[in-house]
C-alpha positions as CSV (number, residue, x, y, z in Angstrom):
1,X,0.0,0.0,0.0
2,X,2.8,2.1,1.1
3,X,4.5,2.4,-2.0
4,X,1.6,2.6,-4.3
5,X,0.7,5.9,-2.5
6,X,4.4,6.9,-3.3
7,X,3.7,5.8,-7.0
8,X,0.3,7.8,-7.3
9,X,1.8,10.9,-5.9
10,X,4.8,10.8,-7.7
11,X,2.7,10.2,-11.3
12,X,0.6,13.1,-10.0
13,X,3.6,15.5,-9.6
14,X,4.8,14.3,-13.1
15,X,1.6,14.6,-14.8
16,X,1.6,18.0,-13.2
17,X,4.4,19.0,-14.3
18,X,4.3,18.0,-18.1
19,X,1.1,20.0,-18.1
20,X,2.4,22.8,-16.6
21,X,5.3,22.8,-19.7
22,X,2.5,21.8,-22.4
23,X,0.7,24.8,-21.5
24,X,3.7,27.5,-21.1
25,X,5.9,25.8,-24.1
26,X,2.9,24.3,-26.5
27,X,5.4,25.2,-29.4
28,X,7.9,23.1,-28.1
29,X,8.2,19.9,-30.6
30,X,6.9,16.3,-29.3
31,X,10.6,15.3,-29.4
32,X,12.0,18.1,-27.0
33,X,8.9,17.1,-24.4
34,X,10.1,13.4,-24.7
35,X,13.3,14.0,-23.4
36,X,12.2,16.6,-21.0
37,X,10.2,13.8,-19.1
């Protein structure tokens, strides 16, 4: 249980994150985002 809490919370940050940059950079090409994450 423990570390699927860890797992959600992290993949929440993440997801977070990458829509944070989608919606400041939505130029930047798929590649670029790719090797952001």
């Amino acid at each position: 249980m423990m570390i699927n809490n860890i797992l959600i919370t992290k993949y929440k940050e993440v997801l977070s994150v990458i829509t944070t940059k989608c919606q400041s950079v939505h130029f930047t090409p798929r590649k670029e985002l790719y090797e952001t994450i």
